[in-house]
Biopython code that builds the backbone (N, CA, C, O; Angstrom):
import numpy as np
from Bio.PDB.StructureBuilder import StructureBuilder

atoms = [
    (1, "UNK", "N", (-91.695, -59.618, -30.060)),
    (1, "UNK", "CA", (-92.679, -60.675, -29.887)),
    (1, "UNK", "C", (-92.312, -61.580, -28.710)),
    (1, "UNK", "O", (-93.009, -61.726, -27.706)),
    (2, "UNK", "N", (-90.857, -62.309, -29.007)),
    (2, "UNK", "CA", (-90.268, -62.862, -27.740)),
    (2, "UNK", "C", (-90.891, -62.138, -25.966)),
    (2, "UNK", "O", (-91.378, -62.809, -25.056)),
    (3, "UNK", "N", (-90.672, -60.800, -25.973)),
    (3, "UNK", "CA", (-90.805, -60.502, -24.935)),
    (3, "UNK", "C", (-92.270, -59.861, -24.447)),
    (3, "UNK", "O", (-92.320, -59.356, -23.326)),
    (4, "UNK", "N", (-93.163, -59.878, -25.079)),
    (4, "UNK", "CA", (-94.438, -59.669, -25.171)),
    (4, "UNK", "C", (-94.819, -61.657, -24.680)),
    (4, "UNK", "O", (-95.435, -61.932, -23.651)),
    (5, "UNK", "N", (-94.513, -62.298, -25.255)),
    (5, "UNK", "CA", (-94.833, -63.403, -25.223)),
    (5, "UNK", "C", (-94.067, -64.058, -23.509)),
    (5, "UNK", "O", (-94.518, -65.153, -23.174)),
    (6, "UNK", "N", (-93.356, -63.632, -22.857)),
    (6, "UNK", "CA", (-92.429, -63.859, -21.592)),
    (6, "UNK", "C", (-93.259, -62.885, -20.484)),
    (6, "UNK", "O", (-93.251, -63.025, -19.261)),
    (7, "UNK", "N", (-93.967, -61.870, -21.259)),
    (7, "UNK", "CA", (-95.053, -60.629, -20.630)),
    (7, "UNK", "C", (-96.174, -61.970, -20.154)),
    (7, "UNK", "O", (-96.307, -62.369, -18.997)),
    (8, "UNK", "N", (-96.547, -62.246, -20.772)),
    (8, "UNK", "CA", (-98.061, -62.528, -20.949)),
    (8, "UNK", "C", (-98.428, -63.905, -21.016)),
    (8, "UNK", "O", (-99.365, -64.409, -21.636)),
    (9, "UNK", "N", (-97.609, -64.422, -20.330)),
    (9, "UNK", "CA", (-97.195, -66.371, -20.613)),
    (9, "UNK", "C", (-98.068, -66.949, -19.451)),
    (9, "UNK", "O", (-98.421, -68.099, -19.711)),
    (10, "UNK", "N", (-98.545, -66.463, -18.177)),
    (10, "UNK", "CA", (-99.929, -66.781, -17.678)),
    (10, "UNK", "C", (-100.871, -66.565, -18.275)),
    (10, "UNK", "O", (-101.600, -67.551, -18.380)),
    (11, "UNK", "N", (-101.395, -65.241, -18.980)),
    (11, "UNK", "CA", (-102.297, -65.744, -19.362)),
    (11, "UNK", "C", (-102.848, -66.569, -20.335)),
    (11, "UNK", "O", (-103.955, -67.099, -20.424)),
    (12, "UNK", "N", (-101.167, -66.584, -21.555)),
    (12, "UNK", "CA", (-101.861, -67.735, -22.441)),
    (12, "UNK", "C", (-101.640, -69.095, -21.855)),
    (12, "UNK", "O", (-102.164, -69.875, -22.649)),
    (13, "UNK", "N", (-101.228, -69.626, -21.062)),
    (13, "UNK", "CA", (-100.986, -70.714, -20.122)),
    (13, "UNK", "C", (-102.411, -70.822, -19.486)),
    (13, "UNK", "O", (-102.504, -71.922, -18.941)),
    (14, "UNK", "N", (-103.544, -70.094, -19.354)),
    (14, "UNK", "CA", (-104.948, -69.731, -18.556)),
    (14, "UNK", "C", (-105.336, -70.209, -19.596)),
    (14, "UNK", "O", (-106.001, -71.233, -19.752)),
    (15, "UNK", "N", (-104.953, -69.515, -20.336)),
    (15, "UNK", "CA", (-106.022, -69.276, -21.678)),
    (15, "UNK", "C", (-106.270, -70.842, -22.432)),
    (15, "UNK", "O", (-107.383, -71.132, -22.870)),
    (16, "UNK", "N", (-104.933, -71.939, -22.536)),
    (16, "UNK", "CA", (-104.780, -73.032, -22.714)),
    (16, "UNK", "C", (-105.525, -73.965, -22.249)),
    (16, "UNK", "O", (-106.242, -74.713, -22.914)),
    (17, "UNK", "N", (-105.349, -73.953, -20.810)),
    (17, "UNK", "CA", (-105.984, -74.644, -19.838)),
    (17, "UNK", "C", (-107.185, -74.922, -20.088)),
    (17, "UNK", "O", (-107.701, -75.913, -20.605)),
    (18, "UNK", "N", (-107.759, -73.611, -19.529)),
    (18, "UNK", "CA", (-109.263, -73.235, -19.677)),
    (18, "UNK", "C", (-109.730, -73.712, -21.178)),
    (18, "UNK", "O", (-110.487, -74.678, -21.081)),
    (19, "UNK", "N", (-109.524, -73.359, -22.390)),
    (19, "UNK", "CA", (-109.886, -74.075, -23.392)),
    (19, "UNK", "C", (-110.155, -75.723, -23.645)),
    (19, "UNK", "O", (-111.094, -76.239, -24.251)),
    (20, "UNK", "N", (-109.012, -76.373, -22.975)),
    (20, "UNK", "CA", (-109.288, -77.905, -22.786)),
    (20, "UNK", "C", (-110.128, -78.132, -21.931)),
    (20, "UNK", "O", (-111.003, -78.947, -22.225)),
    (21, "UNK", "N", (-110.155, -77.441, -20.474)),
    (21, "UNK", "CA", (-111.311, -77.391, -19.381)),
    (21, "UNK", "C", (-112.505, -77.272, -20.379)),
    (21, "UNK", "O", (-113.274, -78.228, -20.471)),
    (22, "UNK", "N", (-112.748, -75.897, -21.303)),
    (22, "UNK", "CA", (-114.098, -76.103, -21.781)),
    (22, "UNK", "C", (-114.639, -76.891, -22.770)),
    (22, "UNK", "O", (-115.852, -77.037, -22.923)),
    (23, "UNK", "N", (-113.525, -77.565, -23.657)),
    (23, "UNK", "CA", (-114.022, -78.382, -24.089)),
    (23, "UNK", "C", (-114.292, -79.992, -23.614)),
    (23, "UNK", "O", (-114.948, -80.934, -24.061)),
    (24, "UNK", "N", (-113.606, -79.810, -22.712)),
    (24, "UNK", "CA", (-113.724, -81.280, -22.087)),
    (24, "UNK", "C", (-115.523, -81.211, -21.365)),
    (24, "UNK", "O", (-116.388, -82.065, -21.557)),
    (25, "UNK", "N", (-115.667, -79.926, -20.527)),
    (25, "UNK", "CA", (-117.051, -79.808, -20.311)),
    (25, "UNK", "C", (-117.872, -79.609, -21.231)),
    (25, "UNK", "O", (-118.950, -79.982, -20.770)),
    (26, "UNK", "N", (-118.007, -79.277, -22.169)),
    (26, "UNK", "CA", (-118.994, -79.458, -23.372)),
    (26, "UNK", "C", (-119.110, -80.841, -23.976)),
    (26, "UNK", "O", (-120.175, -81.201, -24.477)),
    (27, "UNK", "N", (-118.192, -81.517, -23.949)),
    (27, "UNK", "CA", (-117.845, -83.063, -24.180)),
    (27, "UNK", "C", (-118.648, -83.856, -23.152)),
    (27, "UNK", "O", (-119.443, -84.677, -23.610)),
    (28, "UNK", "N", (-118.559, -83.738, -21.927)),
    (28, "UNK", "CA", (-118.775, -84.296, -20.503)),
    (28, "UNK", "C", (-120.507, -84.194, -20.315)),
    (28, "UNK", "O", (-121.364, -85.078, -20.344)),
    (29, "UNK", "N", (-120.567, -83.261, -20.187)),
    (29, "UNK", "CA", (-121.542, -82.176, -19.693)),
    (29, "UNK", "C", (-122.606, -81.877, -20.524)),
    (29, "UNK", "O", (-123.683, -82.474, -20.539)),
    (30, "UNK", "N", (-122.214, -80.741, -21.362)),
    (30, "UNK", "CA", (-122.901, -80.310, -22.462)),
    (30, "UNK", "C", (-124.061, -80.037, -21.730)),
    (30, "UNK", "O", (-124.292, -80.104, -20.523)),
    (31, "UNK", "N", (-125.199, -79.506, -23.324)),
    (31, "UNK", "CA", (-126.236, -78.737, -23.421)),
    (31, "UNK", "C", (-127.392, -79.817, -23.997)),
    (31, "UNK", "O", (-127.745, -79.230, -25.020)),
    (32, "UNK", "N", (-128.119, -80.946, -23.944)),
    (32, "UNK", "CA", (-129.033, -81.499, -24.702)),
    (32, "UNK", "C", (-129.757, -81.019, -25.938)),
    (32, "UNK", "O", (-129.755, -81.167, -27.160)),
    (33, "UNK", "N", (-130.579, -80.151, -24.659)),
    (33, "UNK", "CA", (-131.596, -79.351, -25.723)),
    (33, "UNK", "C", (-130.767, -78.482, -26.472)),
    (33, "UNK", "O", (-130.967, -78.564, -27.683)),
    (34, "UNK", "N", (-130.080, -77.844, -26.196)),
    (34, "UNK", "CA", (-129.293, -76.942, -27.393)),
    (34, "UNK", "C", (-129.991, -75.279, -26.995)),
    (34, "UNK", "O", (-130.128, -74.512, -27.948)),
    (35, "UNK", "N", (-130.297, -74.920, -25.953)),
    (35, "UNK", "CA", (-130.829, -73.521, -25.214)),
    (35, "UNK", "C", (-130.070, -72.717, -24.516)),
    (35, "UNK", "O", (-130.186, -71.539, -24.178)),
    (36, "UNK", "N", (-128.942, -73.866, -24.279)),
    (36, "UNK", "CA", (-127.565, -73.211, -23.467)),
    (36, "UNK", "C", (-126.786, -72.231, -23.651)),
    (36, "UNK", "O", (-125.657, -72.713, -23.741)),
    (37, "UNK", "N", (-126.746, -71.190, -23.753)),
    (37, "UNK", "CA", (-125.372, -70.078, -24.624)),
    (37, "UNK", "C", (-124.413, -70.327, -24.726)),
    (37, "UNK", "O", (-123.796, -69.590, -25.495)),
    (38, "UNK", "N", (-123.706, -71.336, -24.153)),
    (38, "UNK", "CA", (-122.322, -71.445, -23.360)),
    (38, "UNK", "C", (-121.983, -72.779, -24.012)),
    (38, "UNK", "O", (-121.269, -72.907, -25.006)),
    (39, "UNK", "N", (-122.690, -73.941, -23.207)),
    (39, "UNK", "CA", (-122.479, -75.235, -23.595)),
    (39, "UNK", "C", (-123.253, -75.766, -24.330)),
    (39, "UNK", "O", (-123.523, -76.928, -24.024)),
    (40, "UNK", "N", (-124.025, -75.120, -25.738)),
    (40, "UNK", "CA", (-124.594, -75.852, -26.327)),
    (40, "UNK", "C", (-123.754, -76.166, -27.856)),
    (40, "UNK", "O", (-124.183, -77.097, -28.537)),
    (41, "UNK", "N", (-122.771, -75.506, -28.271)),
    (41, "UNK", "CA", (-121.433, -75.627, -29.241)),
    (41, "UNK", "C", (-120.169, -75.852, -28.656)),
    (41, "UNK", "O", (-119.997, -75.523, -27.482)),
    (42, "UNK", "N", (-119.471, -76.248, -29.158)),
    (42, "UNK", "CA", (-118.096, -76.889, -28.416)),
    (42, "UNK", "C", (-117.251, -75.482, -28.390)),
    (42, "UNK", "O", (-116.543, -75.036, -27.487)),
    (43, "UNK", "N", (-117.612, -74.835, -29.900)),
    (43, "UNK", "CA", (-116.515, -73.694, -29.646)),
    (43, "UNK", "C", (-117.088, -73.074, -28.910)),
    (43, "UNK", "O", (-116.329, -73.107, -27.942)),
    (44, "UNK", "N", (-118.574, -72.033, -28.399)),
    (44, "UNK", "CA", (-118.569, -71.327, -27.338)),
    (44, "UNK", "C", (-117.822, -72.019, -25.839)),
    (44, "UNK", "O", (-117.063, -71.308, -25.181)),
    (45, "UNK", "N", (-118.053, -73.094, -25.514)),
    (45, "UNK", "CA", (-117.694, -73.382, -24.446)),
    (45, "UNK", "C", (-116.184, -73.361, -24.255)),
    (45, "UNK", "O", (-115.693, -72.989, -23.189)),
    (46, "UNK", "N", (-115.287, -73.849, -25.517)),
    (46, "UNK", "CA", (-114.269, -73.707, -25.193)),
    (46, "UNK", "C", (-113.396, -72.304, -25.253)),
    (46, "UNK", "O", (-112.489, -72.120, -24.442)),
    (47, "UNK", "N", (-113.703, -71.397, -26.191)),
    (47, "UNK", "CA", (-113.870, -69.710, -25.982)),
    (47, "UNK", "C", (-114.171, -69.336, -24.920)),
    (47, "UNK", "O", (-113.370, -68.472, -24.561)),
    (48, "UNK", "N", (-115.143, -69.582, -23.980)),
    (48, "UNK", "CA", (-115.414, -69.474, -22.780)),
    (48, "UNK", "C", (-114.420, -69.513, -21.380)),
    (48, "UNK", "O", (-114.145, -68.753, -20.451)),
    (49, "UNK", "N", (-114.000, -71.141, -21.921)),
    (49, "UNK", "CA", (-113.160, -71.816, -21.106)),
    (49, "UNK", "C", (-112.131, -71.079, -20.754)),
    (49, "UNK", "O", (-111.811, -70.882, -19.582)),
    (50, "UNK", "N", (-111.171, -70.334, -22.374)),
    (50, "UNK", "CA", (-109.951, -69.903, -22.135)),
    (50, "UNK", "C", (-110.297, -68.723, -21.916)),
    (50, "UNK", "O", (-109.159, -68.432, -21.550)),
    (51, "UNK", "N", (-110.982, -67.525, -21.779)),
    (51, "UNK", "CA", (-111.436, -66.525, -21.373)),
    (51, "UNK", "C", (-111.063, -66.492, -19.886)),
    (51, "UNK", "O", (-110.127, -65.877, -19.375)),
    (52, "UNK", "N", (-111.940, -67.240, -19.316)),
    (52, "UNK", "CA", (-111.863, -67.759, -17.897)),
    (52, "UNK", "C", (-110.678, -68.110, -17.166)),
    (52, "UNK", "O", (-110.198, -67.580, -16.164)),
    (53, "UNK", "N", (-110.325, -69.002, -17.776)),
    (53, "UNK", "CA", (-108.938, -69.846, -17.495)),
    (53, "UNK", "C", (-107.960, -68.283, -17.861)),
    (53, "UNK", "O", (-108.156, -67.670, -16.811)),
    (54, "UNK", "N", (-107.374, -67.680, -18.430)),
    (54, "UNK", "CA", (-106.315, -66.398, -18.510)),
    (54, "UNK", "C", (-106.869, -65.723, -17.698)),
    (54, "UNK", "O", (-106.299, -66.065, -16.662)),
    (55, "UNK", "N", (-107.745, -64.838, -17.376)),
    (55, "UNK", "CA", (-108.438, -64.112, -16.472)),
    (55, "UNK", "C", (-108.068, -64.796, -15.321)),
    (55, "UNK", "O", (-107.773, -63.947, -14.480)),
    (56, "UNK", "N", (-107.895, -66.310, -14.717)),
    (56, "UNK", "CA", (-107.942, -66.899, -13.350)),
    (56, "UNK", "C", (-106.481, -66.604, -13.133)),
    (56, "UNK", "O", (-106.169, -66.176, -12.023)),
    (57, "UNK", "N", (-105.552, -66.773, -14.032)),
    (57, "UNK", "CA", (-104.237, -67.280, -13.870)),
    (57, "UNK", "C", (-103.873, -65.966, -14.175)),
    (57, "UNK", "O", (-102.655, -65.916, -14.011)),
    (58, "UNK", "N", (-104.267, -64.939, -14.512)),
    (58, "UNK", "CA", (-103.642, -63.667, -14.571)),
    (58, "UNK", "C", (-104.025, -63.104, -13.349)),
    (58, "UNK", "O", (-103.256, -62.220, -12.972)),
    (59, "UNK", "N", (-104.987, -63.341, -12.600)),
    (59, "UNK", "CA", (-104.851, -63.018, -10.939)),
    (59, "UNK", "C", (-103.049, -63.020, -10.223)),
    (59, "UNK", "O", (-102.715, -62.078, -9.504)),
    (60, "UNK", "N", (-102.399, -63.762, -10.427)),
    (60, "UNK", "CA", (-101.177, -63.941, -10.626)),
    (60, "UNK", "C", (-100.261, -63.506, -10.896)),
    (60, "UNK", "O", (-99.206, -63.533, -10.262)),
    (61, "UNK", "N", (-100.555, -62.863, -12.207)),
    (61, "UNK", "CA", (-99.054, -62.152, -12.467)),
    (61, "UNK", "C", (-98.629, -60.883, -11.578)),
    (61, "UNK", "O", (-99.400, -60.153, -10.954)),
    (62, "UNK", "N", (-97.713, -60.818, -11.631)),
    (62, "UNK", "CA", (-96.954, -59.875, -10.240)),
    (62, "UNK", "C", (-96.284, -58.797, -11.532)),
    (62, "UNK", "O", (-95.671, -59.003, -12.579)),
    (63, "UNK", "N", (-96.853, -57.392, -10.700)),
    (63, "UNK", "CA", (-96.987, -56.310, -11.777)),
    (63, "UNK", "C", (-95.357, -55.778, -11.268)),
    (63, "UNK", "O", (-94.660, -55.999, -10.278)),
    (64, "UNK", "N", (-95.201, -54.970, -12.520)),
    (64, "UNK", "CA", (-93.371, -55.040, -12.356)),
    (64, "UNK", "C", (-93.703, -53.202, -11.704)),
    (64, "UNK", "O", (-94.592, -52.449, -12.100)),
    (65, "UNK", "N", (-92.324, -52.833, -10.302)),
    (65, "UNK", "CA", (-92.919, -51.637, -9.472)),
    (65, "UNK", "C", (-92.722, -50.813, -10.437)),
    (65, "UNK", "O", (-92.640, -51.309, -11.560)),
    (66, "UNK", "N", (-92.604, -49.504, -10.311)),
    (66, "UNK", "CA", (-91.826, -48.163, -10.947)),
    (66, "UNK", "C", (-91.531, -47.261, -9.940)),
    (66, "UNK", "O", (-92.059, -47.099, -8.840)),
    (67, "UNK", "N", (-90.657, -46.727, -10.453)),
    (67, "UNK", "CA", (-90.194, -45.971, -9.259)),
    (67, "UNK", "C", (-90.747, -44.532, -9.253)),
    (67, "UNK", "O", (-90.268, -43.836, -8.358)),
    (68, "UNK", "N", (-91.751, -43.865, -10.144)),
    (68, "UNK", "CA", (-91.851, -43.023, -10.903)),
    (68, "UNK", "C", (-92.873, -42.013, -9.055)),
    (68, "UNK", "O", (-93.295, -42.705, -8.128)),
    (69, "UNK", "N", (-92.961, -40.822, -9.058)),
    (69, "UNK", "CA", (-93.747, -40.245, -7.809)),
    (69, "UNK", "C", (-94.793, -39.541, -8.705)),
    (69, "UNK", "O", (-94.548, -38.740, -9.607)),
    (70, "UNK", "N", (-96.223, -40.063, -8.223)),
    (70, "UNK", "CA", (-97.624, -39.531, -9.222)),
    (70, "UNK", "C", (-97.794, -38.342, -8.184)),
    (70, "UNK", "O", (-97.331, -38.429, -7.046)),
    (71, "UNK", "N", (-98.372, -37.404, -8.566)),
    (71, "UNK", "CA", (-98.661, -36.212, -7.904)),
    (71, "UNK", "C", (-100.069, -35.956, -7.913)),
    (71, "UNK", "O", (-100.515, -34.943, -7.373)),
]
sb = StructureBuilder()
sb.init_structure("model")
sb.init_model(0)
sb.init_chain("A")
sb.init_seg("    ")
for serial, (resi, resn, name, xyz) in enumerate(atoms, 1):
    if name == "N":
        sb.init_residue(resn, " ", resi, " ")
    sb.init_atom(name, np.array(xyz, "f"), 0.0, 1.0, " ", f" {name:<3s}", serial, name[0])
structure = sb.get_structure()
């Protein structure tokens, strides 16, 4: 688990982010009418958020080489 978790620590670090990002914009922002998909519930937006946010910050991670020759 430790090292799965040392694997993958951008993207839950994205994933974090982005969740407070989306809820802070659903807070901020939001949907009035309530027609929005995204920002018209706090949890879609913030589901959203961290989706986004790991996906951005996993642009990032630096893939480990191999030395292996594909044929």
């Amino acid at each position: 688990m430790k090292k799965w978790l040392n694997n993958n620590k951008l993207y839950l670090f994205g994933a974090v982010l982005g969740a407070i990002g989306g809820y802070i914009y659903w807070q901020q922002v939001g949907c009035i009418s309530g027609t929005c998909a995204i920002t018209s519930k706090p949890l879609n937006s913030t589901l959203y958020g961290a989706l986004m946010g790991s996906l951005l910050l996993g642009l990032f991670k630096k893939e480990e080489k191999s030395n292996s020759v594909h044929s």
